[in-house]
Every structure is written in C-alpha cells, then in structure tokens.
N, C-alpha and C positions, 0 to 999 in steps of 0.2 A: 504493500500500500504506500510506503513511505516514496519510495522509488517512482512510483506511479504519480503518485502527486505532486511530486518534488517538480519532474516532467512535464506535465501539465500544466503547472504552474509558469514554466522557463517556455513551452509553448506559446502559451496564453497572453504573458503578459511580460519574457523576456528580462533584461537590466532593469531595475530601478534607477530612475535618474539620480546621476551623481551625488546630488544631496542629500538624496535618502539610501542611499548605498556603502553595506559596511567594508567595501573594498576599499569606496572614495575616504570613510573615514579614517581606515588603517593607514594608507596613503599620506594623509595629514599627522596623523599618530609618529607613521617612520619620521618624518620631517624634524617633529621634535627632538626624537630619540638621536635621529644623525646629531643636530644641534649638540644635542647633549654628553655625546659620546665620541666622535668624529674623531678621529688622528688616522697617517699615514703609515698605520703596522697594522699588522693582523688582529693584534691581539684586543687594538678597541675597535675593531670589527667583531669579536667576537659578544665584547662587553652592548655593543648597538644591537646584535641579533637577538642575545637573550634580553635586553630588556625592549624590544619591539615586540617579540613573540610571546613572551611568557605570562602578563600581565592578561592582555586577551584572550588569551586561551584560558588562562585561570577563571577570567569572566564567562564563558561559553559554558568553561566544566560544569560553574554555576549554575547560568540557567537553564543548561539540561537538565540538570538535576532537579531543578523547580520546576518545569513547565513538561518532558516528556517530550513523547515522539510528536508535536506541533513545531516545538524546535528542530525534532529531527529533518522534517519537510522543509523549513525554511532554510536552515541552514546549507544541505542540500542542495536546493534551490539557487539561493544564494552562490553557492561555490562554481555550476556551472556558466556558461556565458555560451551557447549554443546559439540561439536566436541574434544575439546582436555579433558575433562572428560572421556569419553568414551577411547582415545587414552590409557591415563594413565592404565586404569582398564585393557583393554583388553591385553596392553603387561604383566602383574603381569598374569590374566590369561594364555595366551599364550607363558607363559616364557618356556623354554626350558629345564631348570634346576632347583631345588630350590634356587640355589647362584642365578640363575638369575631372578629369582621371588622376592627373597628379596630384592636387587638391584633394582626393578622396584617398588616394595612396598614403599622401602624408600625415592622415591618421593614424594609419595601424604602422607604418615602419620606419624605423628610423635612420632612411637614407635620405640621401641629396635627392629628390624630387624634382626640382626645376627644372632641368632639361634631359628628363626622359622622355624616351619616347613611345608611344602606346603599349605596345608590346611588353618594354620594360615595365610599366606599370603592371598591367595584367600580370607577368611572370612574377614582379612580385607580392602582388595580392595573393596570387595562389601557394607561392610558399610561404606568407602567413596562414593561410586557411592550414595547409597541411601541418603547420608546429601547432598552431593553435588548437587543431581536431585535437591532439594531446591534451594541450595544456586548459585548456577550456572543456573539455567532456571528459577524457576517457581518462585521463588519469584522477581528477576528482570523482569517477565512479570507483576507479581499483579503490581510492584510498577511501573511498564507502564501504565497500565488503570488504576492505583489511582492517578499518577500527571505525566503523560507523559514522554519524555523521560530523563529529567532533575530528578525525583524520581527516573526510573532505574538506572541513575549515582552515585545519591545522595544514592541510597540504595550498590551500590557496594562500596561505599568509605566505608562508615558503615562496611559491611562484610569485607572491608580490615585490618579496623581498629581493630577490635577483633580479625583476623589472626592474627596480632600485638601486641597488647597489652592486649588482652585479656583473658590473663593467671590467674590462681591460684596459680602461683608460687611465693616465695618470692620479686622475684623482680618486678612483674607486680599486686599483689593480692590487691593494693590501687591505685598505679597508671593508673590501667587496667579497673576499677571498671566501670568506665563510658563507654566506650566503649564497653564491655561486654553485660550491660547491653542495651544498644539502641540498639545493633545487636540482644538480646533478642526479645525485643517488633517489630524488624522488620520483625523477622520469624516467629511471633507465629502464625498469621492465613497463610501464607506460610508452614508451616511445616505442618500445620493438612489438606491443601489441595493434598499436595503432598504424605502423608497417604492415603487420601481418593482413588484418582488415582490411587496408586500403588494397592490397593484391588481390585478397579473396573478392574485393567486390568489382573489379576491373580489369586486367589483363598480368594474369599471372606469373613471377620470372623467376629463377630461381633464386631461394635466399641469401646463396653464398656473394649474387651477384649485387643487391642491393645492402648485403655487410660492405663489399669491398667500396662503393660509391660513398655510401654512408661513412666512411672512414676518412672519406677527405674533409668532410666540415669541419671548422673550429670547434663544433660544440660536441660533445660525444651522444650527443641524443637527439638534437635538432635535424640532423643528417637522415634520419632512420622515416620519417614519413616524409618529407619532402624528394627524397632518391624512390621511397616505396610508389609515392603518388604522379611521379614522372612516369615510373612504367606502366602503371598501372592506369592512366588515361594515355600513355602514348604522347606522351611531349615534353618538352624543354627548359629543364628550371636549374635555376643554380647560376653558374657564369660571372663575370666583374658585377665589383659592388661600390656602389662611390658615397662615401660615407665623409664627412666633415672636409670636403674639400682635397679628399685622398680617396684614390682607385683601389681596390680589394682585389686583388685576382685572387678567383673561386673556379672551380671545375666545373662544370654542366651536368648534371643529375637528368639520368634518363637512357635512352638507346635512338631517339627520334632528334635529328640533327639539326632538325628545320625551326625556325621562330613560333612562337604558340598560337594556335589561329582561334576565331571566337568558337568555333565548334569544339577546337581541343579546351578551353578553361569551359564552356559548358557541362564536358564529356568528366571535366575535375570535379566540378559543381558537384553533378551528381553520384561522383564515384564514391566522394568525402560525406555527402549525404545518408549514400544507404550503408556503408562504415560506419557511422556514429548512429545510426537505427541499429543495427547489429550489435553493436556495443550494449545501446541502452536495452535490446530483448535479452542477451547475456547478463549482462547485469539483474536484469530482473529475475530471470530463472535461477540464476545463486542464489538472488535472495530467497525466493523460495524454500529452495534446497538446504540454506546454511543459517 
C-alpha cells in the first residue's frame, strides 16, 4: 500500500514547489552547516556531513515514530522526483528553438549552455534523464526495501549532499571528499540495476560490453545507465563537455556513430519510461513478499 500510494501521489501531483519542499529546505539547512563548518581538509568535510545529516534524520526517526506508515507514504513520496524528471527532459526536447532548448538545458546540467547546438542539448538532456532514472527513482526505491522509508530519506539527503559539495573543484575537492564518496557507495548497486532495466527494456548488449564503456566516466556509477541507455535506444551520448569555460574530453557511450535524431531521444523517452514502470512493479512485488 505504502509503495502504491507513495506513486500515486508523485503521479498525481509530482514536486512540491520549492517552498514547500523538504529537499528545498535541507538545501538551505547545508548552506548553514557549510557556513559553519567549511575549511579546505577533509576532515571539516566530514564535521559539515554529520552535522547536515544527523540532526534531520534524528527528526524523521521522530516523527515516524509518532505518526506511522502516513509518514511512510510521504516520505516516500517525497524522496522520488519521477514526474518532474521527465518535465525537465521533455521541454529541452520539445523546445521550440535552440535558445530555447539551451534555456531549458541549463536547468538540469551544469554545463556551458550558450553555444550548443540542438543536438548537444538533447544528448545532454538524455544523459540527465538516464543518471537521474537512478538517482530520482530507482535507487530511493532499493533504499525502500533495504531500511524503509527513513533509508529513502536518508538516501536522498546523501544524493543532496554530493549535489552540494561534491565537486572536484578547488573549493569543494577536500571539503566535498566525504560526501562524494557515501553518495558513491549509495549508487553503486542502484546504478548497475538501472543499467540492467534500461537493456531489458530496449535493445539488448552484452554486459561485459556496457562494464567496459561505463568504465570510462569520471564517476564510477554515473557511467552505468547513461553507456546502458545509448545501447539500448540505439544512439549517441557521452562525447566533449565544456564546462566553466574548459572543454572535457569524454568518450561516446553507445555503438550508433551518428548524432541523436528526435526519433532516437523519443525511442530514450520511452525506453527510461517502461525501466522505471518495471522498477516500481519490482519494487512492489518485494514488498509484498518481504
């Protein structure tokens, strides 16, 4: 039921605006906490993560405790972002213009935008869509059926916290260090599930082949549906990335050589769709089960 409604819910009625949204609050929360703890070592990275994390969570264990499974639903609820995922991606697709494709690009990712060109926008909408299938659904359902719905919370602070702090740039590359890396070990069997999914629901390749691709990202888990979701719609992601005014050379994810055309990020649309339907009937039959 919890699972059910949680869904329904994130169908229905999607993100809460900002305001009323405890991601937007925890967001303001880290803000202080960095204030508060900030230096350039690890170690008050580590002093900034437990007092970002620990305090909220302590609150939650709470009002589990008081209120039951109506918090289980919200919270839940709360942790996936399925519905406004999808929003993001399909106005970049559906942009009208290039100015207005990179405008809607430069929402979800944090590249040089300006002078892309159509294509690049799509290509990189779609490997947001694919980290995000992760990061937004399928790993806050694993960390459902690993520790209920107090793990889904617990796992989306994590994922907040690396939005945050978990740069490679000068200013975050010691004090970022911990957070980074716990958002690592949160997605590592998340990401190679939502790999597996995205094959099963599109054009199948062998695994060894989508380890060896997936090996060239920076990130040891961001690699795994973005490499899965090129083969498995048949087109072309990955490649240079021009971030702060510097070029990225990145390798091409995929086996299709050619630029991404609208019927290939369609053909992604709905590959990512029936993978994260899949996901949430799995997830539900666990819960049944367990």
């Amino acid at each position: 039921m919890i699972v059910s409604l949680a869904l329904l819910l994130e169908w229905w009625l999607g993100d809460p605006p900002n305001r009323w949204h405890p991601v937007a609050w925890f967001g303001r929360w880290l803000g202080w906490c960095q204030h508060r703890t900030y230096g350039d070592h690890w170690q008050h990275g580590v002093a900034g993560w437990l007092l970002a994390i620990l305090p909220p969570l302590a609150a939650i264990v709470l009002v589990h405790h008081l209120i039951g499974w109506p918090c289980d639903i919200i919270l839940l609820w709360l942790a996936i972002g399925w519905k406004s995922l999808f929003i993001h991606v399909t106005r970049v697709l559906d942009a009208p213009t290039v100015e207005a494709a990179r405008r809607a690009v430069a929402m979800i990712v944090s590249r040089d935008s300006g002078a892309m060109t159509r294509e690049a926008c799509d290509r990189a909408a779609l490997e947001s869509l694919a980290e995000n299938s992760c990061d937004a659904v399928i790993a806050p359902l694993f960390w459902w059926l690993i520790a209920g719905s107090v793990g889904a919370a617990a796992y989306r602070m994590i994922n907040t916290l690396d939005a945050s702090w978990g740069y490679r740039n000068a200013r975050y590359r010691h004090f970022g260090t911990l957070a980074a890396r716990v958002d690592d070990a949160a997605n590592w069997i998340p990401a190679r599930i939502t790999a597996l999914l995205l094959l099963a629901c599109g054009k199948w390749v062998a695994w060894q082949t989508v380890k060896q691709q997936a090996a060239t990202h920076p990130s040891p888990n961001a690699g795994w549906p973005e490499a899965a979701l090129a083969f498995a719609a048949d087109i072309r992601l990955g490649g240079p990335v021009r971030r702060g005014g510097r070029e990225e050379q990145r390798p091409w994810y995929g086996a299709n050589p050619h630029p991404i055309t609208p019927a290939g990020s369609r053909r992604a649309l709905a590959i990512v769709q029936h993978a994260l339907l899949s996901a949430a009937a799995i997830t539900f039959l666990l819960s049944l089960v367990f």
